[in-house]
N, C-alpha and C positions, 0 to 999 in steps of 0.2 A: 853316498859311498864313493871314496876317490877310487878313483884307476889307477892301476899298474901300470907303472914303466917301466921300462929298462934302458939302461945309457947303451950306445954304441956310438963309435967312432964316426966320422966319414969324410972325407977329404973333397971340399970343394974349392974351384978356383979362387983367388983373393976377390976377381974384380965381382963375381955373383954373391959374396959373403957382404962384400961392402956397399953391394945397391940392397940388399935383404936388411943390412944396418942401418940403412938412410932410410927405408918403407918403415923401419921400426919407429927408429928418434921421430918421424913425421906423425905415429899412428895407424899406419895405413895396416899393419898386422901390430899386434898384439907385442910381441918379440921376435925376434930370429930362431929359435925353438920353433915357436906354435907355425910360426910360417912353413919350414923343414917339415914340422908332421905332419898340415893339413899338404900341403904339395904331398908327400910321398900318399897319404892317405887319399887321394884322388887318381895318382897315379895305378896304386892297387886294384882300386876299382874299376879304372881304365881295362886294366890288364886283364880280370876277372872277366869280365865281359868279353873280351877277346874270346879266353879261352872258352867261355859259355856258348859262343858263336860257333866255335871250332868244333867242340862239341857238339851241338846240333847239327853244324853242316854234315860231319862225320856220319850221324845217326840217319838223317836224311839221304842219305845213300844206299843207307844197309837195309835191303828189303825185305828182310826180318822182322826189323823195327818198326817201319813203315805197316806191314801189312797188318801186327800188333795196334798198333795205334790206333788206325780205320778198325781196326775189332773194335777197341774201348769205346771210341765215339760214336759207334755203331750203338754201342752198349746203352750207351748212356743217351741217348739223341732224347726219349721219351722224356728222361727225366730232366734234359735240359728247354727240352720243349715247355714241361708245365710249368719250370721255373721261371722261364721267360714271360710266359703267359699272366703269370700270378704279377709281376711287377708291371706291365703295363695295365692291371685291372686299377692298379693304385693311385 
């Protein structure tokens, strides 16, 4: 099943379009397209994780969250214990 796309603009310097031109005609990517998506498509990812970071540091402070947590793993210790237990019989 293809993917969807959508076109959008963007405006990159000439000398960055014309080395992404020569990786092309060499082989090195695919075209200047797929080159543009996997870069921004990594970048994304980059970013995501920032904010997942941020995220957690945040939560990591609020001793709300904290003291919640230690409840769960509290909770669950038992049943992470015989889980454990069961893969090292194997």
């Amino acid at each position: 099943m293809a993917r969807k796309t959508k076109n959008y603009t963007f405006s990159l310097p000439p000398e960055l379009l014309d080395r992404l031109k020569k990786h092309a005609q060499k082989g090195y990517v695919s075209s200047v397209n797929s080159a543009v998506k996997e870069a921004i498509e990594s970048y994304v990812v980059q970013i995501d994780k920032e904010y997942l970071y941020r995220q957690m540091k945040e939560a990591a402070e609020n001793l709300d969250f904290v003291e919640d947590l230690e409840t769960t793993m509290a909770d669950f210790s038992y049943v992470d214990y015989e889980t454990t237990r069961e893969k090292k019989k194997k």
